[in-house]
N, C-alpha and C positions, 0 to 999 in steps of 0.2 A: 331456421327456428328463431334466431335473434334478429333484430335490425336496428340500424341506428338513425337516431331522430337529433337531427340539430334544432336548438330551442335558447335562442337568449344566450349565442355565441358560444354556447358549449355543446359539448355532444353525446348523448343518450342512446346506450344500447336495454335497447326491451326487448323481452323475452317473456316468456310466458314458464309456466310450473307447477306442480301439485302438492296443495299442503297436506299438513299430517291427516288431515281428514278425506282426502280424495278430491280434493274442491281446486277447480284449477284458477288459475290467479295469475295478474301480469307483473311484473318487475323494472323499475327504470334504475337502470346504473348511472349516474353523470362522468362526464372527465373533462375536462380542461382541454384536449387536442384530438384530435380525428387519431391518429396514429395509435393513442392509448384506447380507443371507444373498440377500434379493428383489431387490436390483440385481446382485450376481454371478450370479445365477438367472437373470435374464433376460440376461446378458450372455453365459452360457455357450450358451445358447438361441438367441439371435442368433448367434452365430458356427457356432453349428451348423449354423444354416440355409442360410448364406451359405456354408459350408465350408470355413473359416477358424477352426476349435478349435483352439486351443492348451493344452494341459494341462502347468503346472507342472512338471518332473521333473528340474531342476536339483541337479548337482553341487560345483559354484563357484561363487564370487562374482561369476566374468564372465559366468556361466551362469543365477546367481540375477538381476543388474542389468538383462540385457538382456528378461527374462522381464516385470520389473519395468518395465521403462519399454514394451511391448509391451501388457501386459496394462492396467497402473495409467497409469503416465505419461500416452500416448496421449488415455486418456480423460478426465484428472484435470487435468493443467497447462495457461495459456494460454500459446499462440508464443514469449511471451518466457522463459516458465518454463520451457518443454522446452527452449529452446535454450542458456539457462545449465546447467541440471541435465546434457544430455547432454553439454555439454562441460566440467565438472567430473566427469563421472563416465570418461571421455576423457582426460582430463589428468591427474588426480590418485588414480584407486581401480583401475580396472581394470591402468595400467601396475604400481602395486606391490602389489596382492595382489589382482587377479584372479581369479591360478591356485590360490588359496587353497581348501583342500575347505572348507564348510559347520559340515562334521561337527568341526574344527577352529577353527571364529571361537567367542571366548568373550570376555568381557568386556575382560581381561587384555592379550588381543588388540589389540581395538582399539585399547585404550590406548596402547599401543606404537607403531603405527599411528600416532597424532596428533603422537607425539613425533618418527617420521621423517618426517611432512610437513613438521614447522618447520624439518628443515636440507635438504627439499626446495629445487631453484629453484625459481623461478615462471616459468610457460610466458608467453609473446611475446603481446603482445597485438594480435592482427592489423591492429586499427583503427588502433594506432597507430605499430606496430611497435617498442615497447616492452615492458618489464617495468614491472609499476604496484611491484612491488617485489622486493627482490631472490631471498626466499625466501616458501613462502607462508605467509600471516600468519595470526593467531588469528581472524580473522572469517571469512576464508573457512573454515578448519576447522570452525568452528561449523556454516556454512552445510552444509559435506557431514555434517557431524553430523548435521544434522536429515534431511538427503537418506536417511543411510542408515539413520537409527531407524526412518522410515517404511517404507523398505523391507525392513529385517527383520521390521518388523513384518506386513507384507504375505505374509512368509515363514513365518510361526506360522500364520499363516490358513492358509494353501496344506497348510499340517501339513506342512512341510518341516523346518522345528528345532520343539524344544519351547520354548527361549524367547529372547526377546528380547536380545542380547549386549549393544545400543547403549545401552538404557535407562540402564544405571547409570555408563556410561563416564565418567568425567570430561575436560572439552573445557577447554586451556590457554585460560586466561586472556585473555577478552577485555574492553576499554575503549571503547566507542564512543565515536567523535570527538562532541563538543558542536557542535551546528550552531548557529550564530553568528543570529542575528535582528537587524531594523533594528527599533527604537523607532516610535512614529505618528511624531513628531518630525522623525527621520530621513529618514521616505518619504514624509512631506507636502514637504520640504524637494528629496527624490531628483526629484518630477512635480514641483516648482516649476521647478525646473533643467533638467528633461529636455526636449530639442529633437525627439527622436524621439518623432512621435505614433505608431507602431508600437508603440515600448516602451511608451512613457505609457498606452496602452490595454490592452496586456498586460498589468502591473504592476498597475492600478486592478482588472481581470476576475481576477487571480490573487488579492489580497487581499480585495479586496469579496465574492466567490465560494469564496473558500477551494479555489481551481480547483487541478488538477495540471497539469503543463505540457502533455501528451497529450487531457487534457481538453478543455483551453483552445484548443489547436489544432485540434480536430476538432468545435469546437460550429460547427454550421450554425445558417442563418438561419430554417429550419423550426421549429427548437426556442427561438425568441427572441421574447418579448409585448414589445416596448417602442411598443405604439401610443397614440396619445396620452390615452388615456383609462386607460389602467393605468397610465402614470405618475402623473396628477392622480391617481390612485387609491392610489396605494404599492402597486399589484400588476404591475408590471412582473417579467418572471423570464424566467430564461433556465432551459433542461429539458437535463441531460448525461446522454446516455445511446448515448455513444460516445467515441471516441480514436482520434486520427494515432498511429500509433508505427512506427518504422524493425524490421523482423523478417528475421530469416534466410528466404531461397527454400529452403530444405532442410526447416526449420522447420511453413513453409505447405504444403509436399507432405508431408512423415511425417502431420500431422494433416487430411489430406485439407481444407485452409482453414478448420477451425474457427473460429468468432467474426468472421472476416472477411469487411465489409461491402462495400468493392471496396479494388481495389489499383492504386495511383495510376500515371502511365507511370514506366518506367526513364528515371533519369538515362542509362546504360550499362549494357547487356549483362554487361560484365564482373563488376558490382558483386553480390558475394553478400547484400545486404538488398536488399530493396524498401519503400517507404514504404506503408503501408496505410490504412485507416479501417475501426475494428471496435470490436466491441464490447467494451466494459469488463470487467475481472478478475473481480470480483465484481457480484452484483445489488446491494448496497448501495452502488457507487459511481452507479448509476442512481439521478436524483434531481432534484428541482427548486428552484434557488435565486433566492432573490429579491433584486430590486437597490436599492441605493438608486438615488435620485432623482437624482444627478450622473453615474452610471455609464450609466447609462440613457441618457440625456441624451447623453455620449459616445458612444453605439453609435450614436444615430439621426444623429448629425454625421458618424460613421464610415462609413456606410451608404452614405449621400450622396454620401459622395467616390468606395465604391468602384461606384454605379449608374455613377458618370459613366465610370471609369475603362470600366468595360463596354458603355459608350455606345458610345465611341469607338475600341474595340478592333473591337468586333462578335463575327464568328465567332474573332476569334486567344484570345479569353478563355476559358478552359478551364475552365465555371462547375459546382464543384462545391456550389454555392451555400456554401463556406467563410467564415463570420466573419474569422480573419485567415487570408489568401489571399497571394500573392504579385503583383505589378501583374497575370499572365498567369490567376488561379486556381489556382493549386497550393497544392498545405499546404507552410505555412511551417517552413522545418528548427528542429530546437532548437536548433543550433547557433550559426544568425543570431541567434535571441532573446539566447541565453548571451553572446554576442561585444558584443551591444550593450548588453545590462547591464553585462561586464564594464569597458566604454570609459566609460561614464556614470562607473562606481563611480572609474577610475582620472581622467579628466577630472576630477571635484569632489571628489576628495580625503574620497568614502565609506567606510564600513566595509563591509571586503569578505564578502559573502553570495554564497549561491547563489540562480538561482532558485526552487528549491524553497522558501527559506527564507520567501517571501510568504507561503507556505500556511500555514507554523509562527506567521506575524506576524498571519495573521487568525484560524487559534483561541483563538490567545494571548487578543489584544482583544476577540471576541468570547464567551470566556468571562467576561472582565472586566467589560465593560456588562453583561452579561444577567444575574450573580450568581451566574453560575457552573453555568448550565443546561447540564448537559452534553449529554444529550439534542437538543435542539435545537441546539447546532454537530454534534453527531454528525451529522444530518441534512442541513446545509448542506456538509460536508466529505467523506461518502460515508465515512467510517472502518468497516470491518465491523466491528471492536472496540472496546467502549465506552474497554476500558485506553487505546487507542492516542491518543486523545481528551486523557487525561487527563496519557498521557507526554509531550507536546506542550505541556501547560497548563505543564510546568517549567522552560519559558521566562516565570517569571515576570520580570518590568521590575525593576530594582535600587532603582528609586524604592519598589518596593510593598516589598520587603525592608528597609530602612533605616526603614518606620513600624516595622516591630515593634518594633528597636530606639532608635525616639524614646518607644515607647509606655511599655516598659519602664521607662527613664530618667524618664521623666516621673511614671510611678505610684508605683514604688518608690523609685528611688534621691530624685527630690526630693521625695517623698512630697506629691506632688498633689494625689493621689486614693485617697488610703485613708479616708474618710469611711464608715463601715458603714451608717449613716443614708439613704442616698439612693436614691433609685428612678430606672428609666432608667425614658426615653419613645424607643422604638425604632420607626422607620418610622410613627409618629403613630399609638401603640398606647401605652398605657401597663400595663406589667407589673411586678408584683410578685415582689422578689425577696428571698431568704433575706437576713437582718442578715449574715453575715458571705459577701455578694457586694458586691463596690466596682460600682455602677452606673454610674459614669461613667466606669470603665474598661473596662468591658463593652460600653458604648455605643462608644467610641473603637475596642474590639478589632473588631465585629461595623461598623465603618464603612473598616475596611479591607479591601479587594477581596481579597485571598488568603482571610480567614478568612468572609467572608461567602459566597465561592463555596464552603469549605467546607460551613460548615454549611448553605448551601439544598441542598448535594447530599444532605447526609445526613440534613434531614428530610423530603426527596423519596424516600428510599427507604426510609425509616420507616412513610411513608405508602403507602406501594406494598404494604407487606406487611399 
């Protein structure tokens, strides 16, 4: 029914269709790559078959959006991502320019656009029955930025505009909040203290693991080696390749359950989320990470407690075979986790974090020992982006900041080490270097963790080429 037609280095899937008057009529879709021309080809194809074609022919923007989340959305976002996307696009685009023609959105547009979201309110947040602020703020703007570039850009494809409005729009000025990290110091100090073997185990599985909190919640004991022969081994590992996450019932019917492995019981009838277990955002957070030897250790104590608890329940034990479970088997809310770190943090007089902020505290450290591999926590952490890795690592420790400026003071200001004369011996290599390098401050620079993860990254990628 469709085929594709390369034209002017791009590639064009046509297709034929019948308008609301019975009159049949052809279609050219453009894309950028052969690869995308062959999945709208087959997509158009499929719904052919099924009799469920929908062909492009939008006039507005509430006309282009809903087209958009039909055609792209649907197939493109998981649960959580359709259910934000459609209700920012619900709250904040369709109520003020919806009724906008097409023919009519230009750059200019937009612009204006972002300046009357900022004296926008912000719509009631159902969960809480609050406002998170009073007007809506530059992040979210951002966020529907990116929502609508994509889909205009979805709209050049369709050959609905000639070009892209969003691309050059300028989005008010956003600052993301610095996420606060605990020190080793602090969280060897936090498990010293901590009473709750719940938390104690989450806490150790979130840092050791570089685990997200959905992650952490939805690891079964299917996907756990801690027998006693992979510990004495140092190959104990736990395998993530699923997530608990709380999702809209509206959500799980538009995407006919996409990604979803079962759906846990209702709390209430009434409640519009249900708790589920599915599968992960991306394939790169599927992945297997390996434990230390203490952590390990912890899970087979952990185990123990909960066969017993299973023992003596029998059938009342709801055995999703869940790692952390609730006494009866159910996945444990984020809630309970968040409330009892937050009691920990405010009992001993901690610096207050989020949970999330573990995940930041173990790439932090683990790029730290390792020299700065990025590669290798990229692996232990599931980041699909290498950047995302390295924006993480800028939680560097204020201890590793304060060398540079001892190094500083030390080389030049009390002039230490300005000897031209001397050779370093780095990592028990002796190398030769230019008369006018100071080697022993070379040695001192390359023995501080910031600049040594530096440069093994960048002669790892030297050598890649």
């Amino acid at each position: 029914m469709a085929s594709i037609v390369e034209r002017r280095g791009r590639f064009c899937v046509v297709y034929s269709y019948k308008d609301k008057n019975g009159k049949r009529r052809q279609k050219w879709e453009t894309y950028k790559t052969m690869s995308e021309a062959k999945k709208r080809k087959k997509e158009i194809e499929y719904r052919a078959d099924i009799g469920q074609m929908i062909v492009p022919h939008c006039k507005t923007v509430k006309e282009l959006l809903e087209e958009y989340v039909n055609l792209y959305g649907k197939e493109a976002w998981a649960l959580s991502t359709y259910s934000s996307n459609v209700s920012m696009i619900n709250n904040y685009i369709i109520p003020i320019i919806g009724g906008d023609k097409l023919e009519n959105i230009n750059t200019r547009f937009i612009e204006k656009y972002y300046q009357r979201l900022l004296r926008t309110p912000a719509v009631i947040n159902p969960a809480t029955g609050k406002r998170q602020s009073e007007y809506v703020t530059p992040a979210t703007i951002r966020d529907i930025h990116k929502l609508l570039r994509n889909c205009f850009q979805q709209a050049v494809k369709w050959e609905l505009m000639a070009k892209n409005p969003v691309i050059y729009a300028t989005v008010p000025k956003y600052k993301s909040a610095k996420r606060e990290i605990w020190t080793a110091e602090t969280l060897m100090h936090a498990l010293e203290v901590c009473e709750d073997d719940r938390l104690k185990l989450a806490l150790n599985l979130a840092f050791s693991c570089s685990l997200r909190m959905g992650e952490m919640l939805g690891l079964t004991w299917d996907c756990v080696d801690i027998s006693e022969e992979a510990i004495a081994e140092s190959r104990a590992f736990i395998y993530v390749d699923k997530e608990v996450q709380r999702v809209d019932k509206a959500a799980i019917q538009e995407l006919r359950g996409k990604d979803v492995i079962l759906v846990f019981p209702e709390e209430s009838k009434k409640n519009k989320t249900v708790r589920v277990l599915k599968l992960p955002k991306t394939e790169s957070s599927i992945r297997k990470v390996f434990l230390p030897k203490s952590v390990a250790e912890m899970l087979v104590e952990w185990k123990k407690g909960q066969d017993k608890i299973k023992e003596t329940l029998g059938d009342e034990y709801m055995d999703y075979n869940l790692v952390m479970a609730t006494p009866f088997g159910l996945p444990i809310g984020t809630s309970s986790i968040r409330k009892a770190l937050n009691d920990l943090i405010k009992e001993h007089d901690l610096p207050p974090v989020v949970f999330h902020s573990l995940r930041h505290t173990s790439v932090t450290y683990k790029l730290k020992l390792n020299g700065g591999d990025i590669k290798a926590v990229q692996g232990d952490s599931g980041h699909s982006q290498i950047n995302m890795v390295t924006d993480v690592y800028s939680h560097i420790i204020d201890d590793d900041r304060r060398k540079n400026a001892e190094l500083f003071e030390q080389a030049f200001y009390e002039k230490k080490n300005l000897d031209p004369s001397m050779h370093a011996n780095v990592a028990g290599k002796t190398v030769e270097l230019p008369t006018n390098v100071d080697a022993e401050l070379l040695a001192k620079v390359l023995s501080n963790p910031e600049m040594a993860a530096l440069l093994s990254t960048l002669a790892k990628s030297l050598e890649s080429k």
